[in-house]
C-alpha positions as CSV (number, residue, x, y, z in Angstrom):
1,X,3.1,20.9,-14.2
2,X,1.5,21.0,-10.5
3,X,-1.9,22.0,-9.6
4,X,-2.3,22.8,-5.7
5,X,-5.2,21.2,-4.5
6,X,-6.8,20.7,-0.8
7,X,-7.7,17.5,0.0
8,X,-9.7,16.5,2.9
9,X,-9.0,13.4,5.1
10,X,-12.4,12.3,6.7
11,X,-12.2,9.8,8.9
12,X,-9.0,9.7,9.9
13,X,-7.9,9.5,13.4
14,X,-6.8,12.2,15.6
15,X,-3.2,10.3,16.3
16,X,-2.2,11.2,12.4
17,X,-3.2,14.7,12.6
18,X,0.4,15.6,13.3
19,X,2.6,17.3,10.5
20,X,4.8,14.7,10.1
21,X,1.7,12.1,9.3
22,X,0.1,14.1,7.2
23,X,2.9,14.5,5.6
24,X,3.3,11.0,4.8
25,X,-0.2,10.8,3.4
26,X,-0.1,13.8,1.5
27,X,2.9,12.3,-0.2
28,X,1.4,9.5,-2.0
29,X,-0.6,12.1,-4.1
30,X,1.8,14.7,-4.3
31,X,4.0,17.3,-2.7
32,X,2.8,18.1,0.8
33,X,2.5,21.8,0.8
34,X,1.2,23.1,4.0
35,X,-2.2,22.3,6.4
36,X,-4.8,24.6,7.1
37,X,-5.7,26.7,10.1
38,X,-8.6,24.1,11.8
39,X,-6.1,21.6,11.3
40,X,-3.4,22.8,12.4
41,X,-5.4,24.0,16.5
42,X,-7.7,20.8,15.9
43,X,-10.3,23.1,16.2
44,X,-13.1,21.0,14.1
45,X,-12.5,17.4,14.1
46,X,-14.6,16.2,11.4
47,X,-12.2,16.1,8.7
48,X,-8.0,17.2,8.3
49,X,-6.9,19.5,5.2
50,X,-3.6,19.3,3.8
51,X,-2.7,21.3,0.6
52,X,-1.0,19.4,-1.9
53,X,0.9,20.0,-4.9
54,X,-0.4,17.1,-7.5
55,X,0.9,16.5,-10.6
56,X,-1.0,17.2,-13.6
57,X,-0.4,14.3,-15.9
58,X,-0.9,11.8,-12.6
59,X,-4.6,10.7,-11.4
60,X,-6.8,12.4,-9.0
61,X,-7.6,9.2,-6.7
62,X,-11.1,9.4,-4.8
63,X,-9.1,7.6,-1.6
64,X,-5.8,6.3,-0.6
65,X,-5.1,3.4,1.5
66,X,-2.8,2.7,4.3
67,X,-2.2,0.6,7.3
68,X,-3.6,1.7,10.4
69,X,-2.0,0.2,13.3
C-alpha cells in the first residue's frame, strides 16, 4: 500500500539537512525511510534526498511548504 520513492529537497538550507529535520519534512508525504549517501557527508550541496515511503491512494505533491525561521 506504500511505494518508496526518493524525493529531492532543492533549495533547502544546509541547517535542515540534519536527520531529525528531514525527518520532519519527509513526514508530511510519507514515512521517512532513510537519506542517501551525498546527503548524509554533505558532499554535493545542490539538493538533499530522503527516501520515503508514500502511500498509494494519497497525492504525489510537486512541493511542500513550511515555515522557515
Amino acid at each position: 500500500h506504500t511505494l518508496p520513492i526518493w524525493v529531492q529537497f532543492s533549495e533547502l538550507d544546509l541547517k535542515y539537512w540534519g536527520l531529525e529535520s528531514l525527518s520532519k519534512l519527509g513526514s508530511m508525504l510519507g514515512v521517512p525511510l532513510k537519506t542517501d549517501r551525498t546527503t548524509r557527508d554533505k558532499r554535493s550541496l545542490s539538493y538533499a534526498r530522503l527516501l520515503i515511503a508514500m502511500p498509494l491512494d494519497g497525492s504525489f505533491p510537486d512541493y511542500i511548504d513550511f515555515i522557515n525561521d
